[in-house]
N, C-alpha and C positions, 0 to 999 in steps of 0.2 A: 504494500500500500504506500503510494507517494502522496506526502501531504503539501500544501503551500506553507511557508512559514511565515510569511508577513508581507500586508498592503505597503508599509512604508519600506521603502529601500535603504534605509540608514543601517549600515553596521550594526551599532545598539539595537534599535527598535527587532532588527531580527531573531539578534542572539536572545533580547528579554523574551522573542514568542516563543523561541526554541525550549526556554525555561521553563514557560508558562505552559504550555503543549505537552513537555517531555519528550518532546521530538531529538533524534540527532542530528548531528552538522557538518557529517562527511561518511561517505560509507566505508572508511576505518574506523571510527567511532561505532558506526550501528553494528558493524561487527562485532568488537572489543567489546561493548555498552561502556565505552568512556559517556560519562552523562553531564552535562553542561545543567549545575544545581542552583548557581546564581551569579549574575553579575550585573554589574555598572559601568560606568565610565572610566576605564582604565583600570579594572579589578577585578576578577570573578574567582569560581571556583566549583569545582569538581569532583564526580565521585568514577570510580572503577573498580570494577572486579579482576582477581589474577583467576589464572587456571591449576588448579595443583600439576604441577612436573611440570611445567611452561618455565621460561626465564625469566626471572624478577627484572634483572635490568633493561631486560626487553620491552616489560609492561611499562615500569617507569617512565620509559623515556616516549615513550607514545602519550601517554599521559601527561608527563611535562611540559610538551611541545603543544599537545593541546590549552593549555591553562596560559602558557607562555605567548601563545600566538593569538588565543581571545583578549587578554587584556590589552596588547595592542590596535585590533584591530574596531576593538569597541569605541577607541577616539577618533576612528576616519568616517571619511567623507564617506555618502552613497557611493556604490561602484568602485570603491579600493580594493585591492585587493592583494594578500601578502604571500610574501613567501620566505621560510626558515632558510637563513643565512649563516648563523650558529646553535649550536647548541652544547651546554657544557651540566652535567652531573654529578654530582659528589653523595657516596653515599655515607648514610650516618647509621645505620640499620641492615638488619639481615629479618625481615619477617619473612615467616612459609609463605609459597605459593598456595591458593586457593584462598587465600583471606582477601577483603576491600582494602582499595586504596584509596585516600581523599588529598587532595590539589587545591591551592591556593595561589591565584597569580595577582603579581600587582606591576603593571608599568610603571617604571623607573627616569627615563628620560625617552625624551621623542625629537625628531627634527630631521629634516631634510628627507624625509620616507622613508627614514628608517627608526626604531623602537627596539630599548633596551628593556627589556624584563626581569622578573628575580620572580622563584616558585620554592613553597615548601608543599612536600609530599609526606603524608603522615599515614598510621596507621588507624584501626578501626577504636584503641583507646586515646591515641592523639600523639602519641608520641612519633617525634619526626624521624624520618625514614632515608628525605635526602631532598638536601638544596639544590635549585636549578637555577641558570642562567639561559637566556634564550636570546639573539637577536635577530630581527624579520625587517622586511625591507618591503615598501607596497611595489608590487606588479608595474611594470611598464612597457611590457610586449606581448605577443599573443597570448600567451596563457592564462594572463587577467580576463581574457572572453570567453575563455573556455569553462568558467567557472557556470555551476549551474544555480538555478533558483528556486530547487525544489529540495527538501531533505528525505534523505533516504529512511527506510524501515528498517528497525531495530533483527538483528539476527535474532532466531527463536532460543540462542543461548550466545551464551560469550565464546567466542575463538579464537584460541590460542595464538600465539606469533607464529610458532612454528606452521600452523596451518598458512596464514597471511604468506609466510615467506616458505614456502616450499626451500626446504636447501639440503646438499650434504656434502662431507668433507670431501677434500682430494690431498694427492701427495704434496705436503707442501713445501717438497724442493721442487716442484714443475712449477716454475717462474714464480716462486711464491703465493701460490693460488693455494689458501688453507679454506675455500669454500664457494660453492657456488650455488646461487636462488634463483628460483622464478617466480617473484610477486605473484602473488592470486590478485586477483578483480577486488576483492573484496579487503585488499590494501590500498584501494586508491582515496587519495583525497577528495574535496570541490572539483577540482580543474581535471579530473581524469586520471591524473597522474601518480606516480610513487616518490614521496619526497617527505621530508622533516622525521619525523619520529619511528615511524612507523620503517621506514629504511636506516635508520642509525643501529637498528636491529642488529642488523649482518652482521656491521662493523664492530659491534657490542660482542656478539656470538664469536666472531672469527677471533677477535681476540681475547678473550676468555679460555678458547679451547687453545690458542699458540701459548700462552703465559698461563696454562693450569689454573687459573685461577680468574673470581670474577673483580673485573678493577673497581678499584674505590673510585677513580676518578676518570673519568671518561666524557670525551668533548670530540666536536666533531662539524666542522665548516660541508658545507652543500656550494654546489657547483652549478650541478644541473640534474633537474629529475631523470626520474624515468619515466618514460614517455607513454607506456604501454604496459598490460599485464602479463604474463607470461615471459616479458624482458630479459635475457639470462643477466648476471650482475653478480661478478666476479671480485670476492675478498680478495686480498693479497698481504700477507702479514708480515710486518720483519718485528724480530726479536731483540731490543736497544738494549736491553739489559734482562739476564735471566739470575737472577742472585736468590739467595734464598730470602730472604726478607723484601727488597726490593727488586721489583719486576718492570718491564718499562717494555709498552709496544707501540707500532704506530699500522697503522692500514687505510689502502683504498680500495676504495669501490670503483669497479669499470666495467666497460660493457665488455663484446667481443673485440670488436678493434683497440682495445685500452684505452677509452676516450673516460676521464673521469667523471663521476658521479659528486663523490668528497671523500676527504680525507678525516681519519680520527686518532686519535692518541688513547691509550689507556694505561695507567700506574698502580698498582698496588703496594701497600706496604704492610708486611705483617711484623710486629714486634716481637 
């Protein structure tokens, strides 16, 4: 079932019907049920569910990116429209998978079309789980048209990243390729495409599985989407540092030609 979301075209005015409705805002969201719970003018906040055995970092940062990119886009004009330029994670927390997660974002500074964000992710008693950083930048070539005006229908349950991102390992001394996805449909954002949180996934994943371990801190600049579903979209991992307490990696994303997607970093440190 496709619903309208709002007579007035204003950024706000949409996201408030989205609220009011319970509708969602991208069909990664309706997938996920990332659920857009309240917001204002430069503010909002969020709720989501994990999947038990799913990746906690994976959920995170879908949910970050969402709470990050409404509170900016709640201060534009009709007909803006953004796109994750950064995104950075720090966690403070290790909860189970299969419990809710709750997102609060607040724009920070704005200017010249682009929007600095700050987000805390918490758990189901409140205690904080992990700080985010987000920076988005409003549309200025096709892709801003390609956006729709209709929200999509909630999946009849929540799914998993691993579903979203179809992927699996490879040998990663063939050119450095420690993984390769093919987005499902039901990874795409507004605009059609594969981008912000829901693809920092891979990069999260790939290097997790290169450094044993999931980073504390993990960030990751966007390039350029992915255009289509089923897109293959090749990790590549190098190893900076394998130490036993301190671990240090970096990774891209690319397609078949190695034409970049973005790049990420991820650090751990165990005491």
């Amino acid at each position: 079932m496709i619903a309208q979301v709002s007579e007035d075209p204003s950024p706000l005015a949409v996201l408030r019907r989205l609220v009011a409705d319970g509708s969602p805002l991208a069909p990664v969201h309706a997938a996920v049920h990332a659920e857009l719970t309240a917001v204002d003018r430069g503010s909002c906040a969020a709720r989501m569910p994990t999947v038990a055995g799913d990746g906690l970092l994976e959920a995170l940062l879908i949910l970050a990116d969402f709470v990050l990119g409404v509170s900016y886009s709640s201060t534009l004009r009709a007909g803006d429209r953004i796109v994750t330029v950064r995104l950075e994670i720090q966690l403070l927390g290790r909860p189970s998978t299969g419990e809710p997660l709750f997102a609060t974002g607040t724009l920070d500074d704005a200017g010249n079309g682009v929007g600095l964000s700050s987000a805390t992710i918490t758990d189901r008693e409140g205690r904080a789980v992990a700080r985010c950083v987000g920076r988005n930048a409003v549309l200025t070539d096709e892709l801003a048209d390609r956006y729709g005006q209709m929200a999509p229908a909630w999946s009849s349950r929540p799914i998993p990243w691993r579903m979203l991102m179809p992927h699996r390992g490879e040998d990663p001394t063939r050119d450095g390729t420690t993984m390769i996805a093919h987005p499902d449909r039901t990874a795409l954002n507004s605009a059609g495409v594969v981008q912000g949180g829901a693809l920092a996934g891979i990069a999260a994943r790939g290097l997790a599985h290169a450094l044993d371990v999931v980073p504390d801190d993990f960030s990751m600049t966007f390039i350029r989407p992915v255009r289509a579903a089923g897109q293959a979209v090749m990790c590549r991992v190098v190893v900076e540092h394998g130490g036993r307490r301190l671990r240090v990696g970096r990774a891209e994303l690319v397609d078949e030609r190695g034409r970049l997607y973005a790049l990420a970093g991820g650090t751990s440190f165990r005491p």
